[in-house]
C-alpha positions in Angstrom: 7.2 10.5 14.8 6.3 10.8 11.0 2.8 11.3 10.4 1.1 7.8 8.5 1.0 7.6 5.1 -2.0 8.1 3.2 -4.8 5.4 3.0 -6.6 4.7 -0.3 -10.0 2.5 -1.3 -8.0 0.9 -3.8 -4.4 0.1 -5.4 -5.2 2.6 -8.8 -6.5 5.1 -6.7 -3.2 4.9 -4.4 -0.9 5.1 -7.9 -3.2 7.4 -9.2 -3.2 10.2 -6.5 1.2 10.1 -6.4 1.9 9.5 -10.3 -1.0 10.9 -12.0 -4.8 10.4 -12.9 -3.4 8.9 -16.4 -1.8 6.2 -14.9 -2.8 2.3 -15.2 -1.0 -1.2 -13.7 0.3 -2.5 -17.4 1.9 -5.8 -15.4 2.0 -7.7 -12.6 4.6 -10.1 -11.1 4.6 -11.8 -7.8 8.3 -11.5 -5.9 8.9 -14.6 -3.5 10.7 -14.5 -0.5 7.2 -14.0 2.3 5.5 -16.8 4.2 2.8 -14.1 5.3 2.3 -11.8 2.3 1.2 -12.1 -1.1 4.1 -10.1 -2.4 4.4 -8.3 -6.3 6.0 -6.4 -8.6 3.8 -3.6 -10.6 4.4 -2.3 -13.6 3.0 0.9 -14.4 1.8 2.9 -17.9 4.7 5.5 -16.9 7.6 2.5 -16.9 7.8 2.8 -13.3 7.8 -0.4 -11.2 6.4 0.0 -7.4 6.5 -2.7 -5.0 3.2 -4.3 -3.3 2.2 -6.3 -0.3 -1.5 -7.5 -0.2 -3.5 -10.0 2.3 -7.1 -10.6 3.5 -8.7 -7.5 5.1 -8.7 -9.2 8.3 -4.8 -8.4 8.4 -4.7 -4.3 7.6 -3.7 -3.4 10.8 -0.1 -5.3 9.8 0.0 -2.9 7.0 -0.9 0.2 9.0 2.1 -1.5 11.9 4.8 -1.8 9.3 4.4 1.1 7.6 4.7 2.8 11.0 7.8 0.6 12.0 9.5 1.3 8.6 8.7 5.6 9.3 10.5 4.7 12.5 13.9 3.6 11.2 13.3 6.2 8.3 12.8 8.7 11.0 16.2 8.4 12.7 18.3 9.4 9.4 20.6 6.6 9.9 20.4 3.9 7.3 17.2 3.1 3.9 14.2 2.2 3.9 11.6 2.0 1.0 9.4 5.0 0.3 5.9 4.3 1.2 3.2 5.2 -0.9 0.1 4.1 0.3 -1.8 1.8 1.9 -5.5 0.5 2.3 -8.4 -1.5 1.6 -9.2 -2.5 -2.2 -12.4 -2.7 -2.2 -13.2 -4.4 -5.1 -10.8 -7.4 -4.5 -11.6 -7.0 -0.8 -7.6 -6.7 -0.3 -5.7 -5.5 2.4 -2.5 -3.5 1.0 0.5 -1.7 1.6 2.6 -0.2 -1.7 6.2 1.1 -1.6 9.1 2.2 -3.6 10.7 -1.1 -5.1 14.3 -1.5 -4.6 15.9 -3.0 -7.2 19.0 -5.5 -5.8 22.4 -5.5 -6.2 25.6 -7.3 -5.5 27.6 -6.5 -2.4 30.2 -4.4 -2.7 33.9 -4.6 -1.0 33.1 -2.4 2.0 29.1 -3.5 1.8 29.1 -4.8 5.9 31.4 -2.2 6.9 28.8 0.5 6.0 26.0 -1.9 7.0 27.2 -2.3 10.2 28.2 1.8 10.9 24.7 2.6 9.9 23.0 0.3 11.7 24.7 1.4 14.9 23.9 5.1 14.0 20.7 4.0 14.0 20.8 2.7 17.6 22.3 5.8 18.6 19.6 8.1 17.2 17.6 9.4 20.2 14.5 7.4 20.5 12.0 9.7 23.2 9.7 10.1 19.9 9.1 6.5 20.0 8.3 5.7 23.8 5.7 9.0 24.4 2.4 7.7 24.5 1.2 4.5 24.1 -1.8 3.4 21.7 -3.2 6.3 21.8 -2.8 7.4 25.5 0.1 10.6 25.2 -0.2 10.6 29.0 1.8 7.0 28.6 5.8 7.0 28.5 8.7 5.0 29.2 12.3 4.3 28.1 11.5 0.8 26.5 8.7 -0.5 24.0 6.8 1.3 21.0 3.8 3.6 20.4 2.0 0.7 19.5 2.0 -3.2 19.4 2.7 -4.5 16.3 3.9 -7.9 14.8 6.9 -10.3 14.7 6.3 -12.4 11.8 2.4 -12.9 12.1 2.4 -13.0 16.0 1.4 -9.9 18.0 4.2 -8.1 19.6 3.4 -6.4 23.1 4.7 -3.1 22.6 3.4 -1.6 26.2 6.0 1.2 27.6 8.4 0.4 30.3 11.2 2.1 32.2 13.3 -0.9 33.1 14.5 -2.9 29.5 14.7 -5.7 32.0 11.1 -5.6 33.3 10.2 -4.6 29.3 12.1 -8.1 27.8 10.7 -10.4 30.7 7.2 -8.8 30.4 6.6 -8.1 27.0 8.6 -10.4 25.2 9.3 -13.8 26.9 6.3 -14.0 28.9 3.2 -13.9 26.1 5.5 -16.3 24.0 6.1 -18.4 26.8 2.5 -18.4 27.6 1.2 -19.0 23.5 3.4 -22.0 24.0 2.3 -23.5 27.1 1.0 -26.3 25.5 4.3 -27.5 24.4 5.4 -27.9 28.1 5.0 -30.2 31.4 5.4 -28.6 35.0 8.7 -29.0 35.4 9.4 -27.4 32.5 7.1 -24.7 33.6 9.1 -24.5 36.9 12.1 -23.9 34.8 10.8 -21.4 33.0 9.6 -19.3 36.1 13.4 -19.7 37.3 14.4 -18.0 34.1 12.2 -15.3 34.5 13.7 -14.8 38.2 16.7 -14.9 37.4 17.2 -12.8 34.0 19.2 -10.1 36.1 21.7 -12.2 36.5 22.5 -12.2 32.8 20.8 -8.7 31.1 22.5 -5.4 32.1 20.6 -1.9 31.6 21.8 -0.6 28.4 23.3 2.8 28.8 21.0 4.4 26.1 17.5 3.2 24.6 18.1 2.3 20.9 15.0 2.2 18.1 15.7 -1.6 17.3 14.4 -3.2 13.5 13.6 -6.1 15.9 13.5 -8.9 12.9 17.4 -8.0 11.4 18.3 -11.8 9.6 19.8 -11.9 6.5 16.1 -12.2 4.7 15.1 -8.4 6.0 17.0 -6.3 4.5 18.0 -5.6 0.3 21.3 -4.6 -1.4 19.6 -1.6 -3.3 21.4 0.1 -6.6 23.2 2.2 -4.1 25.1 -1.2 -3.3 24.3 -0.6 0.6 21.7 -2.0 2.6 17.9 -1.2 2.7 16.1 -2.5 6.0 12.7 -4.2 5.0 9.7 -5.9 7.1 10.4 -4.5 10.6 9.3 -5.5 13.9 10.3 -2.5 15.6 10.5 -1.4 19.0 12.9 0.6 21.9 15.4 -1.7 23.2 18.7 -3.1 23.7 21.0 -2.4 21.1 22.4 -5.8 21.6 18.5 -7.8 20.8 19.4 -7.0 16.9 22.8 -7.8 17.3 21.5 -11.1 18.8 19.5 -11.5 15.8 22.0 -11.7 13.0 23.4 -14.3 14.4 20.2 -16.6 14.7 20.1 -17.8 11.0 23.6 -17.3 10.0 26.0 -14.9 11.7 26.8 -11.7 9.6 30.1 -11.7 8.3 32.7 -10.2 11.6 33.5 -7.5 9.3 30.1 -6.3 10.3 30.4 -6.8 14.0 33.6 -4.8 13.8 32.7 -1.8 12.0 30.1 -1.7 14.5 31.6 -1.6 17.3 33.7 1.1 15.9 30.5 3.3 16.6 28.7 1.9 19.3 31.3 -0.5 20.8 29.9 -3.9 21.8 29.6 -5.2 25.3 33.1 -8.4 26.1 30.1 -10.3 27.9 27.8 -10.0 25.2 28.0 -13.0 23.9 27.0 -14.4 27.6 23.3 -12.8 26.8 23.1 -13.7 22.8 21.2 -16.6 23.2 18.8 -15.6 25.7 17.9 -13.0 23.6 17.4 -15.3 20.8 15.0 -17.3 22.8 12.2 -14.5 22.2 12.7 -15.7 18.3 13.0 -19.1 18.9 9.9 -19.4 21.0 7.9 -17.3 18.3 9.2 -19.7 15.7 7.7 -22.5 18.3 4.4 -20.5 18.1 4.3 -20.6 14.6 5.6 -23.6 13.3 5.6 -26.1 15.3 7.9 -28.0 17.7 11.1 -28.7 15.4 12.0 -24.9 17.0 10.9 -27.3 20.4 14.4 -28.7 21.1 16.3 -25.5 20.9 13.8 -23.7 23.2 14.2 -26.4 26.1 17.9 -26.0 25.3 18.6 -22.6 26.4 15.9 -22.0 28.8 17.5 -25.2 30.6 21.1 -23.5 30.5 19.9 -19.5 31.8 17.7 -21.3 34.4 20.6 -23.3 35.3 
């Protein structure tokens, strides 16, 4: 696993110790897109641009988690990410942040989601035993499914702890704490419903025949057309999984194009019954969007747990 970047007591010291001890922030534009983040653009004496994340210093530890989700993906050699630069504490503005390279965007290309969609399954084909030794801290920990450490989907804390089943790792770590953030939301016999779920998820989610490093968060919104004219995966919730949880994902707010699908499956073919398991897989997100904002995601949770409970 990549070592973490360095940490710095303030943004100019950060810019200062990677482009020089001349160097000053001559602008400053804020880039929209994040419900979380304050998110800019700064301009530097040099005429280089970096890219910037900042939030109260109550939230660094989201910094320090996707700068270590981001060296993840970056570690397997399959597909971009931004080059980090620093991150830390200002401590004159009392500001958490996290500074990378800033990937300017371009228009797709004609074979943009063919490439997007080899990479990406290079990516879950990229051995992932780097990822699942030790667990926050403890290098006696290991398993086949989860992360080194938690981290975050969205702004909610993902459980992260190693397993060696992905079936006991998905009911466990994912549906459960959402499930139980959002009890308020239900009555008993919703409850009851729910607990048949979790019985019965075998019935529905094979083993996967390999582990794959998963972004965890793939919509259309997390990743950038660089100048390169090929994707760039941004704002990762990473963890080891099943391949087919991302998958899953891109369809969730608008489905990739099936160009996509199809190139991938060229490298790491797709399961016929997969689309059996896509929206149970889906119901991690839709809970978390539950959790965050509020019961219009309310509907669409009942929905599905009511059809895999059955």
């Amino acid at each position: 696993m990549s070592k973490e970047i360095p940490e710095y007591n303030s943004v100019l010291e950060c810019l200062q110790d990677r482009y020089g001890s001349l160097i000053t922030v001559t602008g400053k534009s804020y880039v929209g897109g994040g419900d979380i983040n304050e998110a800019s653009q700064l301009l530097m004496s040099n005429g280089d641009k970096v890219f910037m994340k900042s939030n109260s210093v109550r939230n660094a530890d989201f910094f320090r988690a996707e700068a270590l989700g981001l060296s993840a993906i970056d570690a397997t050699g399959a597909i971009r990410t931004p080059e980090l630069i620093g991150r830390g504490i200002d401590k004159s503005g009392q500001r958490a942040f996290l500074i990378m390279e800033y990937i300017g965007g371009s228009k797709r290309v004609a074979d943009f989601w063919e490439t997007f969609g080899h990479e990406l399954a290079a990516m879950h084909l990229a051995k992932t035993t780097e990822f699942t030794t030790g667990y926050s801290g403890n290098p006696d920990e290991s398993g086949r499914f989860g992360f080194i450490e938690d981290n975050y989907i969205g702004a909610t804390k993902q459980i992260n702890s190693l397993r060696d089943m992905w079936i006991d790792f998905y009911r466990e770590c994912r549906l459960m704490p959402q499930f139980k953030m959002a009890d308020r939301y239900f009555d008993g016999g919703f409850r009851s419903k729910i607990d048949r779920l979790l019985e019965r998820l075998s019935d529905y989610i094979e083993e996967p025949t390999r582990p794959s490093l998963l972004h965890g968060d793939l919509w259309s919104g997390n990743y950038i057309i660089g100048n390169d004219q090929k994707a760039w995966l941004i704002d990762p919730a990473v963890y080891v999984g099943h391949a087919e949880a991302d998958l899953a994902m891109t369809e969730l707010f608008g489905r990739f194009p099936e160009r996509f699908y199809s190139a991938y499956s060229e490298v790491n073919p797709i399961s016929p019954d997969y689309k059996d398991r896509r929206d149970l897989y889906n119901l991690y997100h839709l809970t978390n969007h539950l959790n965050l904002f509020g019961p219009a995601y309310l509907s669409a949770v009942v929905e599905t747990v009511r059809y895999y409970a059955g």
